[in-house]
N, C-alpha and C positions, 0 to 999 in steps of 0.2 A: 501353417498358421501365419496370418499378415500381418504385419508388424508394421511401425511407423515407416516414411520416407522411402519406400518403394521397396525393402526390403523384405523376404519372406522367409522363413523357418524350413529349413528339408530336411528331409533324412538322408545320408550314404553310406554304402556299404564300403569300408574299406578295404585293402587284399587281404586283412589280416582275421578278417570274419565278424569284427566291431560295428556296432553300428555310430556313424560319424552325424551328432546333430548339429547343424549348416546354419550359416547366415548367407542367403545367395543373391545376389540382385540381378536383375535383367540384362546385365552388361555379360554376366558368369555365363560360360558353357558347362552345362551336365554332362558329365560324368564322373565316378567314381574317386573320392578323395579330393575333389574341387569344394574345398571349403571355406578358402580365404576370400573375406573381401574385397574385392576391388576398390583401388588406393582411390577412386573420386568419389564412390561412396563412404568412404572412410573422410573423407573431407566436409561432404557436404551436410555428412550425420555430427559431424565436430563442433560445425558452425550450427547449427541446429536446438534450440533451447540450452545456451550456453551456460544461463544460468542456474543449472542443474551440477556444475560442476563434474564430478565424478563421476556422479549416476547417468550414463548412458544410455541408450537403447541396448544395450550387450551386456547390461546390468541382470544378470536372471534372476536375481534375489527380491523380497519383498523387501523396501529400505524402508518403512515403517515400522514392521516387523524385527528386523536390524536392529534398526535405532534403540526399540523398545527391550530388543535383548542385552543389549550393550549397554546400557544405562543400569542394566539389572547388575550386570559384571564391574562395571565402575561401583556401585555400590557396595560388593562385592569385597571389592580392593581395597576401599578407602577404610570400609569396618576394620580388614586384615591391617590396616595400617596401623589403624589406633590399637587395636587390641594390641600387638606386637609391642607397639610404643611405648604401651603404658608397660606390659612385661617387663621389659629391659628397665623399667624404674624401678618396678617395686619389687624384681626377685632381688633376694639379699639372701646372706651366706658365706661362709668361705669359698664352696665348693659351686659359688652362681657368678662367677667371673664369666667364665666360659658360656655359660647359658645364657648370659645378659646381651654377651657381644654375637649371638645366633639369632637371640629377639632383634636387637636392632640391626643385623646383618640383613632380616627377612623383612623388615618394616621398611627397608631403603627400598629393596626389589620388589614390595607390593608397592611401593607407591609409584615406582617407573613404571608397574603394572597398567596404575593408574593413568598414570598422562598419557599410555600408549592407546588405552580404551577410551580416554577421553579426546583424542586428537584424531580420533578414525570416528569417532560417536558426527565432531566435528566436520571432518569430509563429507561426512554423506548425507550434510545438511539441517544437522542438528545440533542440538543443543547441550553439552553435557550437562547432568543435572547432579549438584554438589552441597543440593540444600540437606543440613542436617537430621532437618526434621523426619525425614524422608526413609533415614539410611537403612536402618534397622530393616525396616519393615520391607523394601526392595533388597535388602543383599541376601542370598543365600546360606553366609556363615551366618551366625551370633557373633555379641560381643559380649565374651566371659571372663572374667577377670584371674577369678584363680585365687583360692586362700591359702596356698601355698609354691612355693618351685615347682612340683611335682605336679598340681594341679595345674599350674600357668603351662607344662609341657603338654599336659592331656588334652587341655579345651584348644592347643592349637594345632596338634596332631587329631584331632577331629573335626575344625576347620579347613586342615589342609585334604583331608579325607575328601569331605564334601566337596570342595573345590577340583579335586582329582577328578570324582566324578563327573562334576557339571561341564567341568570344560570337554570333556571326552563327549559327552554327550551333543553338546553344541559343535565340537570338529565334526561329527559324522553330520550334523543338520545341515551344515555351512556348503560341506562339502565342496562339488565345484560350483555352484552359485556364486559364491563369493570368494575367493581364493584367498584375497589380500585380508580380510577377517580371520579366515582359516587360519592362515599362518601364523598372526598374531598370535590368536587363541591356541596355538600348538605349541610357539616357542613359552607362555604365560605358561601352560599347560605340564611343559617339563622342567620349569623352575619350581612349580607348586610340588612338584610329584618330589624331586630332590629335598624340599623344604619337609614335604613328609617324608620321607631317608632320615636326613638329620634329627628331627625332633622324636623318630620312634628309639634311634642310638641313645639321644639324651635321656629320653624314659628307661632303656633299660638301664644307664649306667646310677640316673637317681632314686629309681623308684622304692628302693630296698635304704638310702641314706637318711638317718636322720633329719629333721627339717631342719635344723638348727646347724648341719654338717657344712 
């Protein structure tokens, strides 16, 4: 397949029986496992629509597509945020010390969530979008309040459920397309999965206490 700036898409067979897909230019000799670009086309594809920043020619991802997933996961974050936030206000109890300081433990780390999905949303030429009006309706979780401790544990162990899911879902879409999204979403991915640990411990150690306990 042709690609910009003289360079063209191969296939090669590696020793290892893989098939190796190529970036090759006219300067590369064929054969097997020649897959690296040659460092003048790696120069003069650099200099080339600069103001694309990140997004490359070597970019395999749709970055509209990107964008518009990522913006879904920022909204995502930001709900995780408030719901969290407001938890850690309003559980009360003797026995909600512990669980207050887990709400706002996981409302710090959804919002670094946040700035990381908003600072990559950023790189690849867009826009994060942080209008309120908005949030609900693009983020994946809800925002549930909880009429009790017990309740504020369950509605966020079923956001963090959803959120387990979705990102698992979006790792394998990313795949190698995009790597540096990948990874994001993978390390986001196993702090949600931890956050669901903790909040299923705290359902089982509250669910049976008094509200008032």
């Amino acid at each position: 397949m042709a690609l910009s700036g003289g360079i063209r898409r191969r296939t090669y067979a590696n020793p290892y029986g893989a098939r190796v897909d190529a970036m090759s230019s006219d300067t590369r000799t064929d054969h097997p496992g020649a897959f690296l670009t040659d460092v003048e086309t790696l120069r003069r594809l650099a200099k080339a629509h600069i103001e694309q920043g990140v997004v490359t020619d070597t970019y395999e991802g749709d970055v509209s597509r990107t964008i518009e997933i990522l913006q879904a996961v920022l909204a995502t974050e930001i709900v995780c945020v408030l719901r969290y936030t407001q938890h850690s206000i309003m559980a009360t109890g003797l026995a909600s010390e512990s669980v207050r300081a887990e709400f706002a433990e996981h409302a710090r780390q959804e919002q670094e969530h946040a700035m990381a999905v908003a600072a990559r949303i950023n790189q690849l030429g867009g826009a994060p979008d942080f209008n309120p009006a908005t949030l609900t309706g693009r983020s994946a979780s809800e925002y549930q309040t909880g009429a009790d401790l017990v309740d504020m544990i369950r509605e966020n162990l079923i956001a963090e459920r959803i959120a387990v899911d979705h990102y698992r879902e979006l790792v394998r879409y990313f795949g190698d397309t995009d790597p540096v999204t990948r990874v994001m979403l993978e390390k986001i991915l196993s702090v949600e999965e931890e956050h669901a640990s903790d909040l299923q411990d705290l359902m089982a150690t509250h669910r049976h206490r008094p509200a008032a306990s």
